[in-house]
C-alpha positions as CSV (number, residue, x, y, z in Angstrom):
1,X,16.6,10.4,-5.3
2,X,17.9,12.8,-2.9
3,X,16.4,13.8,0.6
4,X,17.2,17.5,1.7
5,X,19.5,18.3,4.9
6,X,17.4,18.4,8.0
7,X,19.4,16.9,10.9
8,X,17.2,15.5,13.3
9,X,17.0,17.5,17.2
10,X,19.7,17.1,19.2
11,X,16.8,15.5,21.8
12,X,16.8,12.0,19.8
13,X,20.6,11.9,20.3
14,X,20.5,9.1,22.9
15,X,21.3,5.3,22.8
16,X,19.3,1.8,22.8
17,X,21.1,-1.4,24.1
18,X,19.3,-4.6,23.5
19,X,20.5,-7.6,25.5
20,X,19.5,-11.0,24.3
21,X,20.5,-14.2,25.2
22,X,23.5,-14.4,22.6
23,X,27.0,-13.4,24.0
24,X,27.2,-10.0,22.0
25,X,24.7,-6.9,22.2
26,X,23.5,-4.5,19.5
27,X,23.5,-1.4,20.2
28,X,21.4,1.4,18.1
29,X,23.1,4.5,17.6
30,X,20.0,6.9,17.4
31,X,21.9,9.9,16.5
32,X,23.6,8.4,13.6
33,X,20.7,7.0,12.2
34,X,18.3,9.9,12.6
35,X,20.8,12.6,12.0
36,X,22.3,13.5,7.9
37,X,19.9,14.0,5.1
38,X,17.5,11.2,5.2
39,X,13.9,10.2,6.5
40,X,14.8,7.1,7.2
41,X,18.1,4.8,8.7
42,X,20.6,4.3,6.4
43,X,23.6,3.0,9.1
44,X,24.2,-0.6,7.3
45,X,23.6,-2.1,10.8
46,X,22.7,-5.5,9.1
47,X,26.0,-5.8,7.9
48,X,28.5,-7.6,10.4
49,X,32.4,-6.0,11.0
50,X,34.6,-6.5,8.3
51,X,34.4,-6.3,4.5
52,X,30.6,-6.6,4.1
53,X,30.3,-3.8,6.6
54,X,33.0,-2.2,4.1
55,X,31.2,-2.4,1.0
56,X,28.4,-1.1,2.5
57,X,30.1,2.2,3.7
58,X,32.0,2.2,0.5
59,X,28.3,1.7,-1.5
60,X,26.9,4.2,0.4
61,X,29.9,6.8,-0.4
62,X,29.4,6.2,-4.3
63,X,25.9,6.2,-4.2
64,X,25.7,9.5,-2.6
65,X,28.2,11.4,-4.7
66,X,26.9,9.4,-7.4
67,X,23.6,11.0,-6.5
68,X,24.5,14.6,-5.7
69,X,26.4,15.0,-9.2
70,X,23.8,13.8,-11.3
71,X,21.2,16.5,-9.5
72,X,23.5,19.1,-9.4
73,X,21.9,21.7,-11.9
74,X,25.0,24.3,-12.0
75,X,26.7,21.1,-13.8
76,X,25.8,21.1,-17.8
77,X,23.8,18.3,-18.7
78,X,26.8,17.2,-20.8
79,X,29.5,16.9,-17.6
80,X,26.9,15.1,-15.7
81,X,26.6,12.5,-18.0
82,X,30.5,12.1,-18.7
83,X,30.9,11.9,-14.6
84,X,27.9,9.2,-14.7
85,X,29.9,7.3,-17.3
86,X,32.9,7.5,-15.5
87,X,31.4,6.0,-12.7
88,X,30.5,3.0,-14.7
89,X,34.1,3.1,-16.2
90,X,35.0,2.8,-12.8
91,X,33.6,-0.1,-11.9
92,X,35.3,-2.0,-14.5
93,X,38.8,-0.2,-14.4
94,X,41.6,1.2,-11.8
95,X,39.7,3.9,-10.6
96,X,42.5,6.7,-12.2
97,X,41.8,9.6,-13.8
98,X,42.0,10.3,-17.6
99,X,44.1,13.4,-18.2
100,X,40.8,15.1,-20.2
101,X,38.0,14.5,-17.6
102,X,36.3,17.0,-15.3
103,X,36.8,17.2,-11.5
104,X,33.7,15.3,-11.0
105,X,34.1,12.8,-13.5
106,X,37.1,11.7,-11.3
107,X,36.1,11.4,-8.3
108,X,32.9,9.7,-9.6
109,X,35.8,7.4,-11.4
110,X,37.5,6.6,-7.9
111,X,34.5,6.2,-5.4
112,X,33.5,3.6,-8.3
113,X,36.8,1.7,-8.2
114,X,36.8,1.8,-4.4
115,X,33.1,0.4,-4.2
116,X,33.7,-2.2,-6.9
117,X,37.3,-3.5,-4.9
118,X,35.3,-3.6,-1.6
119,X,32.6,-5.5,-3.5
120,X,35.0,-7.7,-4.4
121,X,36.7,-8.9,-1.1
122,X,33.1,-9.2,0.1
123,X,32.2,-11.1,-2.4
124,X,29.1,-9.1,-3.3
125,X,28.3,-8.6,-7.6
126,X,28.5,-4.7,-8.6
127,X,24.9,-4.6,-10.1
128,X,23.9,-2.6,-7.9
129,X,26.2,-0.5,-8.6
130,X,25.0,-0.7,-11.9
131,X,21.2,-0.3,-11.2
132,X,22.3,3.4,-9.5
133,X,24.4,4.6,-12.2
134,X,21.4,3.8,-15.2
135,X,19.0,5.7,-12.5
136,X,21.3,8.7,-12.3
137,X,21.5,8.4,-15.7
138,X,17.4,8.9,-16.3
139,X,17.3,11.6,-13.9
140,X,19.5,13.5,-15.5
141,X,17.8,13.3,-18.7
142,X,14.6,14.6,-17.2
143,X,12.5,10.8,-16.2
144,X,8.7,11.6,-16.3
145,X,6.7,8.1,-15.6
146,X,4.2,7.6,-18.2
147,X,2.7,5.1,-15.8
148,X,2.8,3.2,-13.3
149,X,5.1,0.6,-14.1
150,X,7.2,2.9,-15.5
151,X,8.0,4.7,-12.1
152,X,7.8,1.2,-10.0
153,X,10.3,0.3,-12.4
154,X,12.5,3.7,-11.7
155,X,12.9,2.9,-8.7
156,X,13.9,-0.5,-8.6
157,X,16.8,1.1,-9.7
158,X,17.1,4.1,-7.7
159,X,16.5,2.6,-4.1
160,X,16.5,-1.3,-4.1
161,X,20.0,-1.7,-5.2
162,X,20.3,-0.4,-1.1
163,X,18.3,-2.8,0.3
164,X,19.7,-5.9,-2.6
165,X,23.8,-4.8,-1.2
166,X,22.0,-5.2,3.0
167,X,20.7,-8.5,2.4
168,X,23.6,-9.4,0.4
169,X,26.5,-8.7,3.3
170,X,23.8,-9.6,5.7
171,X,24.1,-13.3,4.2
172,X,20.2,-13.8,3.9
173,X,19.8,-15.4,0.5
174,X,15.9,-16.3,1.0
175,X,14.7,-15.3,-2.2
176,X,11.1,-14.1,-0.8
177,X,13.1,-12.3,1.5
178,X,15.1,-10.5,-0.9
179,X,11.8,-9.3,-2.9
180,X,10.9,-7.9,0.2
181,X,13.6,-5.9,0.7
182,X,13.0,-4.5,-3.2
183,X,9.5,-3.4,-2.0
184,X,10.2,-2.1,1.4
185,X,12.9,0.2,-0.6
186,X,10.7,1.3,-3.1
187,X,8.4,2.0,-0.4
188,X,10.4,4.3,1.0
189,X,11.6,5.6,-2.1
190,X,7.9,6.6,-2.8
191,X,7.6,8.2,0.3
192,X,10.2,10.7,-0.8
193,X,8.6,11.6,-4.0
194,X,5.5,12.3,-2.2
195,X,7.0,14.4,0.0
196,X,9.1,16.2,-2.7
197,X,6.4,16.4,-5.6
198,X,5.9,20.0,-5.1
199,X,10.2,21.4,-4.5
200,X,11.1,19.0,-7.1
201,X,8.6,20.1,-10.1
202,X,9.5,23.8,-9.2
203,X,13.4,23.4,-8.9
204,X,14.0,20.5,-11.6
205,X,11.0,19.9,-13.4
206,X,10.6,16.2,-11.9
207,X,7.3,14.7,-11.6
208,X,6.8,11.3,-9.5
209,X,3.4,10.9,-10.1
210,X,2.6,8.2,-13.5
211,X,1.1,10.7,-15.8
212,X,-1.5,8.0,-16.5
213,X,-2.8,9.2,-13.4
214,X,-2.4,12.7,-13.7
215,X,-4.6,12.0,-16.9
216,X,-7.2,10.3,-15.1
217,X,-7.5,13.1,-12.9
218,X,-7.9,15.5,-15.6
219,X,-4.4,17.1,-14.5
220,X,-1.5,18.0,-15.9
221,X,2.1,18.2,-14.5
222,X,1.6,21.9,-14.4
223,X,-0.3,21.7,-10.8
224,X,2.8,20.5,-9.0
225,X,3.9,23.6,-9.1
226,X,0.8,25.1,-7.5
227,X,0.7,26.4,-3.6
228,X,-1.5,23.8,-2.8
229,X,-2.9,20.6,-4.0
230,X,-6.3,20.7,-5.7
231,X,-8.8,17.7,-4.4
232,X,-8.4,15.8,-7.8
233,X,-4.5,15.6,-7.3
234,X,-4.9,14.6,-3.8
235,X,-6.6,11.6,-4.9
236,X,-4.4,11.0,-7.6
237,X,-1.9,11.5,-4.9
238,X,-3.8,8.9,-2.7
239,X,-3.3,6.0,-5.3
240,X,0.6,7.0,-4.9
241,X,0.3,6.1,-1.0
242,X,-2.2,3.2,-2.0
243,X,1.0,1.9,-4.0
244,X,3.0,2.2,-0.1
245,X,0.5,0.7,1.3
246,X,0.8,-2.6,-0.7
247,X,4.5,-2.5,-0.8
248,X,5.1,-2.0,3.2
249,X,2.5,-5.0,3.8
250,X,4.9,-7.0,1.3
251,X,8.2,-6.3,3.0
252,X,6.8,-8.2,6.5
253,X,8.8,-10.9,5.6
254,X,11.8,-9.0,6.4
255,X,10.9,-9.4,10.3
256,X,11.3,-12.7,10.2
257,X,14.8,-13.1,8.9
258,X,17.0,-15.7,11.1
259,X,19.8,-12.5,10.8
260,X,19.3,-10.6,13.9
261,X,21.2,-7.4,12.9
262,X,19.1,-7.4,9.5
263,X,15.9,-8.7,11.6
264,X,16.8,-5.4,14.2
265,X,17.2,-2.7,11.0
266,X,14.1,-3.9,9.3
267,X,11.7,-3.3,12.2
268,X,13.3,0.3,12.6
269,X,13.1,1.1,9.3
270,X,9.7,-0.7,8.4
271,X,8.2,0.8,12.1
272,X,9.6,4.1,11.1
273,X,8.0,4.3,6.9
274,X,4.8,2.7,8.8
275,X,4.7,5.9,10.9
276,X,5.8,8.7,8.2
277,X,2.9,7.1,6.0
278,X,0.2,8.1,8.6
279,X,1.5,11.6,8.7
280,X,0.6,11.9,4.8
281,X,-3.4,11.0,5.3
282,X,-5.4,13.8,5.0
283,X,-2.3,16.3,4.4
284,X,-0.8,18.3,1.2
285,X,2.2,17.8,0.5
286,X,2.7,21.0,-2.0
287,X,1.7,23.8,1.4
288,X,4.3,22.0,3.6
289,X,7.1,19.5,4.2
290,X,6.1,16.2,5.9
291,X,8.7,14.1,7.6
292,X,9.1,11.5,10.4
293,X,8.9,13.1,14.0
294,X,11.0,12.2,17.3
295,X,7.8,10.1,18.4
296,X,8.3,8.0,15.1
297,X,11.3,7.4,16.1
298,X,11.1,5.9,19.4
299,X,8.1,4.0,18.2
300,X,10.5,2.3,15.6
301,X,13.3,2.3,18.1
302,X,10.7,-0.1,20.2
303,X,9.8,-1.7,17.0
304,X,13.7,-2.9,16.7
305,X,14.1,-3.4,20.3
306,X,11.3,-6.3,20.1
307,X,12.7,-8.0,16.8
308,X,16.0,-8.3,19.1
309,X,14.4,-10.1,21.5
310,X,12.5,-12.2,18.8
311,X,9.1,-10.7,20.2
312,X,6.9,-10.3,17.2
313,X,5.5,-6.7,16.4
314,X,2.1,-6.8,17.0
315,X,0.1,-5.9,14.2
316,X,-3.1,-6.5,13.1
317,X,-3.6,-7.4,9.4
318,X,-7.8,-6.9,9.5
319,X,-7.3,-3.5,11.7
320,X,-9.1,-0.9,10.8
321,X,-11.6,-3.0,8.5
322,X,-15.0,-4.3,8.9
323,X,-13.7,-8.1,8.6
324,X,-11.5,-7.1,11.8
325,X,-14.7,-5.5,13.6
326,X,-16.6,-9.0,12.8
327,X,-13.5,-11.0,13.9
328,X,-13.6,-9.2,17.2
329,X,-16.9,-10.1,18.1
330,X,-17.0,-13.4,16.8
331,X,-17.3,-16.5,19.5
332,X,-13.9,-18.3,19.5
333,X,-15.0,-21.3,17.1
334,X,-16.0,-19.2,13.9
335,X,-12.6,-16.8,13.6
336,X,-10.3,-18.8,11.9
337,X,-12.8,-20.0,9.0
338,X,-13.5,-15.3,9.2
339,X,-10.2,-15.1,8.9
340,X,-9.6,-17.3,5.8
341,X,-12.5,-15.4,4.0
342,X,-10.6,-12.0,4.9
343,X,-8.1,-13.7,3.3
344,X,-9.2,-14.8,-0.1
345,X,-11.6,-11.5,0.0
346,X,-8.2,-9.6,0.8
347,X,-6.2,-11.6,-2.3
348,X,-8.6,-11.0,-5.0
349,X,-9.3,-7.6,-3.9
350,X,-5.6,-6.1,-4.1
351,X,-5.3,-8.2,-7.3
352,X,-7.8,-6.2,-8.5
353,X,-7.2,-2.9,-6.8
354,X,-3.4,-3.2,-7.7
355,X,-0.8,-1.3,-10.1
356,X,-0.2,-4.3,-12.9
357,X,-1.5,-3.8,-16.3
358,X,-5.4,-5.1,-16.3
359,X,-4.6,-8.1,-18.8
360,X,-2.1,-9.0,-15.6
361,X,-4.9,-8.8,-13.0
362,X,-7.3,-10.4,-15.1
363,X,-5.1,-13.6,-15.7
364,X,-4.3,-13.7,-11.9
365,X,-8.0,-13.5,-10.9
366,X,-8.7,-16.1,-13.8
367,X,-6.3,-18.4,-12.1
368,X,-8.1,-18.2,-9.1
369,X,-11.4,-18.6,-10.4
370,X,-9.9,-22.0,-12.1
371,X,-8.7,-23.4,-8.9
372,X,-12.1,-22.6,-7.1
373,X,-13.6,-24.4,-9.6
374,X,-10.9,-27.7,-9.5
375,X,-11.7,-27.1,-5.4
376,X,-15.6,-27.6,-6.0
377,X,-14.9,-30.2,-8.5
378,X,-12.6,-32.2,-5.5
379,X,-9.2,-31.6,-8.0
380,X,-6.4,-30.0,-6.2
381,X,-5.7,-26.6,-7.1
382,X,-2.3,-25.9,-9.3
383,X,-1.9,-22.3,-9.3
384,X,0.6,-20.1,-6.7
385,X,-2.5,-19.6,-4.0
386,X,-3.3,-22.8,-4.3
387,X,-2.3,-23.3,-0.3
388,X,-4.2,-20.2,0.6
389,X,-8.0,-21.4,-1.3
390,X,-7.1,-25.2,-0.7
391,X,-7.3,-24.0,3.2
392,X,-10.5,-22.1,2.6
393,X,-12.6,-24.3,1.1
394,X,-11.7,-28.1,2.6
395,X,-10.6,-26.8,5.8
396,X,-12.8,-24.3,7.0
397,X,-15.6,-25.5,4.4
398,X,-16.3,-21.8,2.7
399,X,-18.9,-22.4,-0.3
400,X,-17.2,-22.2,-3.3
401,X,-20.0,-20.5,-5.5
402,X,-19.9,-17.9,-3.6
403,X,-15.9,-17.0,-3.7
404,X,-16.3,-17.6,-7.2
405,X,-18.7,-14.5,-7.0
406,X,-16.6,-12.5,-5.7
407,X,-13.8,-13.4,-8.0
408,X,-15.6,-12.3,-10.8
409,X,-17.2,-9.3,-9.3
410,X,-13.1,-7.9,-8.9
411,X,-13.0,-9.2,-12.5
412,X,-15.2,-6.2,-13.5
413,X,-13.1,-3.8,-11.9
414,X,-10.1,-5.3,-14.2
415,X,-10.2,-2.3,-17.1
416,X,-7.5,-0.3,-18.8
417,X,-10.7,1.7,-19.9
418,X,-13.9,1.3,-17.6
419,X,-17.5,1.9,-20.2
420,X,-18.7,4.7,-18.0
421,X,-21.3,4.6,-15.7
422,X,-23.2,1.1,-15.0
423,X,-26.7,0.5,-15.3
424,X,-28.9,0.0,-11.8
425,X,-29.2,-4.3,-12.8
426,X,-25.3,-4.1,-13.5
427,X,-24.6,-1.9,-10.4
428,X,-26.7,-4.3,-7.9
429,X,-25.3,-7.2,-9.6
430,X,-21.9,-6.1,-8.8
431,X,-22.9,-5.2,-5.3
432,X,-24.2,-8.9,-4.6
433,X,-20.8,-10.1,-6.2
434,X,-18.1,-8.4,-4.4
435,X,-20.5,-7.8,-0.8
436,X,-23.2,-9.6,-0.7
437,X,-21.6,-13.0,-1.8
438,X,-19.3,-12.3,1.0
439,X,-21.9,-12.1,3.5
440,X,-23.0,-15.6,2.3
441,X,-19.5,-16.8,3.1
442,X,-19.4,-15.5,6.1
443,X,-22.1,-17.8,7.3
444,X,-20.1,-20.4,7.9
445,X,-17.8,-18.9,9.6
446,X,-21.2,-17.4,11.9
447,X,-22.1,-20.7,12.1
448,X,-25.7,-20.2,10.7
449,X,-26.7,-21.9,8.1
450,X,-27.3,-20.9,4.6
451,X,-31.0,-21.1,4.0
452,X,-31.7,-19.6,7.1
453,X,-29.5,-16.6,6.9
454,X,-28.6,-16.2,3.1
455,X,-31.4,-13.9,2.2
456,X,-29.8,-11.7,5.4
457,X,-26.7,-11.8,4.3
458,X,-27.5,-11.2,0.2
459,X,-29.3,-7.4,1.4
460,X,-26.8,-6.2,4.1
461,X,-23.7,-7.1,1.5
462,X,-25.4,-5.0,-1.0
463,X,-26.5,-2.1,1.6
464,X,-22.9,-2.4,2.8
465,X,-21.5,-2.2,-0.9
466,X,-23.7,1.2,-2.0
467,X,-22.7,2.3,1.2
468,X,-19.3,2.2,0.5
469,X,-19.4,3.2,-3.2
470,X,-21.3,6.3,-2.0
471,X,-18.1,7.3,0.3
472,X,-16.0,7.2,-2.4
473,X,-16.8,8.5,-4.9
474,X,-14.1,11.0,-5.9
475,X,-11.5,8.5,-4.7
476,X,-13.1,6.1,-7.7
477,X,-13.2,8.8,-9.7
478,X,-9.5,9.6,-9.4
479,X,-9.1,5.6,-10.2
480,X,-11.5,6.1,-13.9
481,X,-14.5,4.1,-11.7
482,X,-17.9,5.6,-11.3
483,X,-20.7,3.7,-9.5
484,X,-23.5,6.2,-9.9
485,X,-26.1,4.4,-11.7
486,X,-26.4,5.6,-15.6
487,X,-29.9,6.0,-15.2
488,X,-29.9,8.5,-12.6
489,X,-27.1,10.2,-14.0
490,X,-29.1,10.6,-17.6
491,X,-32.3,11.4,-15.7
492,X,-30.2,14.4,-14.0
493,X,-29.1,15.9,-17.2
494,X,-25.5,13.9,-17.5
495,X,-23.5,11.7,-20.2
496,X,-23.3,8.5,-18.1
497,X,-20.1,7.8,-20.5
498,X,-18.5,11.1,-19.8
499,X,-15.1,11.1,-17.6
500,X,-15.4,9.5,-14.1
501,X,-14.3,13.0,-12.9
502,X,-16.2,15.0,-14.8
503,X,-19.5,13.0,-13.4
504,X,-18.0,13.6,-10.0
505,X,-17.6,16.9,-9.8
506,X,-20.6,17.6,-12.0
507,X,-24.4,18.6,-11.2
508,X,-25.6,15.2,-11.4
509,X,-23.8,13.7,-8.9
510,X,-26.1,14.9,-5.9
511,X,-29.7,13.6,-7.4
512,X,-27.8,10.3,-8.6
513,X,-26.4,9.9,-5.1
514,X,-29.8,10.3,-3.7
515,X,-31.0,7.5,-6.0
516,X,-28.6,5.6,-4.9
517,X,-28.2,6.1,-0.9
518,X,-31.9,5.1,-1.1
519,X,-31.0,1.9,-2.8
520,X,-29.1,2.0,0.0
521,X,-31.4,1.6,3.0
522,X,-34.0,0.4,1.2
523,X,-31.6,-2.7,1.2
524,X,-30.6,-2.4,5.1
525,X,-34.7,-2.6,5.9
526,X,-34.6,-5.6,3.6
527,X,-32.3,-6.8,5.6
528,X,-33.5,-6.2,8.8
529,X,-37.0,-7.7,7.8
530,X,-34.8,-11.0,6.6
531,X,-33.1,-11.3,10.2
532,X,-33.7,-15.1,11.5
533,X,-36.5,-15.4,14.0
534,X,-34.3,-17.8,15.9
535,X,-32.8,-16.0,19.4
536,X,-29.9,-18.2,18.8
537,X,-28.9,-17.5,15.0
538,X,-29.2,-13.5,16.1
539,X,-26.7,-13.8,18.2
540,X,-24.7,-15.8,16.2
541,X,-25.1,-13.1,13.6
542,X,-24.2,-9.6,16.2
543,X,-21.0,-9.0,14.4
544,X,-23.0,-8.8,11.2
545,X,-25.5,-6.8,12.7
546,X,-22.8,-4.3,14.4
547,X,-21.7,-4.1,11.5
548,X,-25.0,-2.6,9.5
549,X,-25.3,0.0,12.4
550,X,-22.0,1.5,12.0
551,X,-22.9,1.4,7.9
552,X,-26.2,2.7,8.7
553,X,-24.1,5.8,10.5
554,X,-22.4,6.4,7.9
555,X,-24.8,6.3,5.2
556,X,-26.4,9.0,7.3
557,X,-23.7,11.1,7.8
558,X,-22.7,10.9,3.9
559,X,-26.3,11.8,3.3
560,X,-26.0,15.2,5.6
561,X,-22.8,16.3,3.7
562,X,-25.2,15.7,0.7
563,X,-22.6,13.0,-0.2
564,X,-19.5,15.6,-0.6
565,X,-15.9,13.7,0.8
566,X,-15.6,13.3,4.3
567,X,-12.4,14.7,5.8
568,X,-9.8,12.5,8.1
569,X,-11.5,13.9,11.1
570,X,-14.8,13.1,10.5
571,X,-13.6,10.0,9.0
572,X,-11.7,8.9,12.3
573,X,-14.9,10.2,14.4
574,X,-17.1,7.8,12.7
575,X,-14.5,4.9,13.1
576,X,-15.0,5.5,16.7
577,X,-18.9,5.3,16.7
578,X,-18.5,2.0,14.7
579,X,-16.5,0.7,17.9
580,X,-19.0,1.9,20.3
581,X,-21.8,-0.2,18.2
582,X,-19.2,-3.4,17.9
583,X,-19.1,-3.1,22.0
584,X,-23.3,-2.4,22.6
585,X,-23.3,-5.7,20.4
586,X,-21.0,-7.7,21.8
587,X,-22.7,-7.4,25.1
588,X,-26.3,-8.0,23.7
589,X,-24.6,-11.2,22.5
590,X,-23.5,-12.3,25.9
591,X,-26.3,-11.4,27.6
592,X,-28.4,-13.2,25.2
593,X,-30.2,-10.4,23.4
């Protein structure tokens, strides 16, 4: 729960004013907000003068003594627990101390009472309060999360009471708002434990990571304590900043509170956790420390300037994917019906990528599927994207069928415990649900029409999909997923039902990969030879077609490496070929090529 002293440089000690049009003007203090023993700002900037801004100093106070006692290790377990329960007496009594308590028991006592008066006056409820004393509580009994749940659930109570007390004094009472603020604090919560894994395991036994995944990795909590990270704990790792990933993009909402002060420290704080996440890609965080830089900093400072001024912060939601590449280079006329299928694609495929237990992801994805079906039927749809797929389908006229396809292709992802190893008609199956199904969507959006370009778009979804499925492969692995095709695997000497690690790292992965990277362009040459003879419909389709040259790159590149990982670098060098060929494209387009 704690974040080690390491007071930012002395150069970030400067100020930012923003003038808006209302008579006052906020000013940042950098140095306070940077400087102390956190990554991120604490200040309660979102809380206006008087008592709200009073509780929150006073919360902060608690919390931070709270904190420190229940980690300090040269305490007995035993006095640590008496001062946690005296900070719960606290919040219910005077605040005095009892003539047989310890030293930190009292003063745990009176920063309670002072927190639960100010409280009070401000008219804010002490669970909070509440929340941090049961978390103290945990750590000091030695937490290990079994899974998942059980460590979003951790810190819930560790780190959103911060972010519940903010939004309470800031006087935002949207509740989609306030579940915003939960996530963005476990976010950065998260963050920490990644960055700790390593000091904490060796100094206090703690280990942040679910040992579900651990398991999956074939790990134990033991290689925490290692120099390094091994590659199977930095995937397992990489599911941890996954989990970020997914929160951060739920806490948007934040920026676009009505409260300017809160509006202001959520861009700062949100700009500044976008930034520290980057620094963990490709990095181990047992051989060294990661933590925000100056640059972050001023990014997020600019970040916070432009939610003052009401300017949105620009940000891309398809960046970085091949649905943003295709948007790009789409004429003007097909994006927003591209931009609804990156939608539902994006829905069903964090429903199914997510953290809930699989019965939960199923049932979501089930009530999808049902109001797809009510959609194609001409009933309205009942369930909580209802708004979302009712757009989709009658506004921008996506074919049903084929979302429905990719529905249940996600569906198959949805196991507590995967069967091992598909066979090839399973594997291709799955290819044409989640990809190629896609690609038939996207017609519309292209503005071709189906007959002509279905068969197109059926072969590049599924060379796209083994594409994809061959980068990945230890990341899957990591997640209890293997893709290889059993067939291969059994014709190489390998249990297709053995552990998705064991497959991965074994001999059999190299032939089986073979198999399948030429499944792979066998399917882009199919494509190719299914490309529309009409000049017109090929240039309607460039985006698609950019698209199967940067896949034919990387398929080429994975098959060099003889399908081992490929690093950030080569990762980010390959991202820029991809560009080039979405540029050669879009000028063949407009010159009619």
């Amino acid at each position: 729960m704690t974040a080690d002293a390491d007071p930012r440089p002395s150069a970030v000690a400067t100020r930012l004013t923003v003038a808006s049009a209302a008579p006052d003007r906020v000013t940042l203090p950098v140095r306070a907000l940077a400087a102390g023993r956190e990554d991120f700002p604490v200040l309660g900037m979102a809380a206006p003068p008087g008592p709200g801004r009073a509780a929150v100093q006073a919360f902060y106070r608690a919390a931070r003594r709270l904190d420190d006692i229940a980690d300090d290790r040269n305490l007995p377990k035993a006095d640590r627990h008496a001062a946690i329960a005296a900070f719960m007496d606290g919040l219910e009594g005077d605040g005095q101390p009892l003539l047989t308590a310890t030293p930190a028991a009292d003063e745990l006592r009176r920063l309670a009472a002072g927190a639960a008066a100010a409280f009070a006056q401000a008219g804010i409820d002490i669970t909070p309060l509440r929340d941090l004393a049961e978390a103290s509580r945990r750590d000091v009994d030695g937490f290990v999360p079994a899974d998942w749940a059980a460590l979003d659930g951790h810190c819930r109570l560790s780190a959103a009471p911060v972010a519940r007390v903010l939004m309470a004094v800031s006087g935002d009472q949207d509740p989609a708002r306030r579940q915003a603020g939960d996530d963005l604090a476990v976010a950065l919560q998260l963050l920490n434990h990644i960055r700790d894994l390593g000091a904490d395991y060796r100094t206090a036994g703690r280990v942040w990571l679910p040992g579900s995944w651990l398991a999956d990795a074939g790990l134990g909590a033991a290689v925490l304590g290692a120099p390094a990270a091994p590659p199977r704990l930095l995937a397992a790792i990489g599911r941890m900043l996954e989990a970020v990933d997914e929160l951060l993009d739920r806490a948007r909402p934040l920026l676009a509170t009505p409260v300017r002060r809160l509006r202001i420290q959520a861009a700062l704080t949100l700009g500044i956790a976008r930034r520290h996440r980057r620094r963990f890609t490709g990095a181990d965080p047992l051989a060294r420390r990661i933590r925000p830089r100056r640059r972050d900093w001023a990014g997020a400072l600019a970040d916070a300037g432009l939610a003052a001024l009401r300017v949105p912060v620009p940000e891309s939601q398809t960046a970085g994917s091949s649905f943003g590449m295709a948007i790009r280079l789409m004429p003007s006329d097909g994006r927003p019906a591209m931009q609804a299928l990156y939608a539902v694609s994006r829905l069903v495929d964090d429903i199914a990528d997510g953290h809930a237990p699989a019965a939960r992801r199923r049932q979501l994805l089930e009530t999808i599927d049902a109001d797809l079906l009510a959609l194609g039927a001409d009933h309205a749809p009942t369930g909580p994207d209802a708004a979302l797929l009712n757009d989709a389908v009658r506004r921008h006229h996506l074919p049903v069928d084929a979302l429905r396809q990719i529905v249940a292709g996600c569906l198959s992802d949805c196991s507590d415990h995967p069967g091992g190893a598909p066979a090839w008609a399973d594997l291709l199956r799955y290819a044409d649900r989640v990809a190629g199904a896609v690609g038939e969507a996207a017609l519309m959006a292209f503005g071709v029409p189906r007959a002509a370009g279905r068969a197109y778009a059926r072969h590049l979804g599924r060379a796209l999909q083994l594409t994809n499925i061959l980068r990945d492969i230890d990341e899957d692995a990591i997640h209890g997923r293997i893709y290889l095709p059993a067939e291969a695997l059994m014709a190489a000497g390998a249990d297709p039902r053995a552990a998705p690690v064991v497959i991965a790292e074994g001999q059999a992965r190299l032939p089986a990969a073979r198999a399948l990277g030429r499944a792979a362009r066998d399917a882009f040459a199919a494509a190719d030879a299914a490309l529309p003879d009409d000049p017109h419909l090929r240039r309607r389709l460039r985006p698609a077609m950019a698209m199967a040259d940067a896949y034919r790159g990387l398929l080429a590149v994975l098959e060099a490496r003889r399908f081992a990982a490929l690093p950030p670098d080569l990762r980010r060098q390959l991202k820029r070929r991809a560009v080039r060929a979405a540029l050669r494209h879009a000028v063949l387009a407009r010159i009619g090529g």
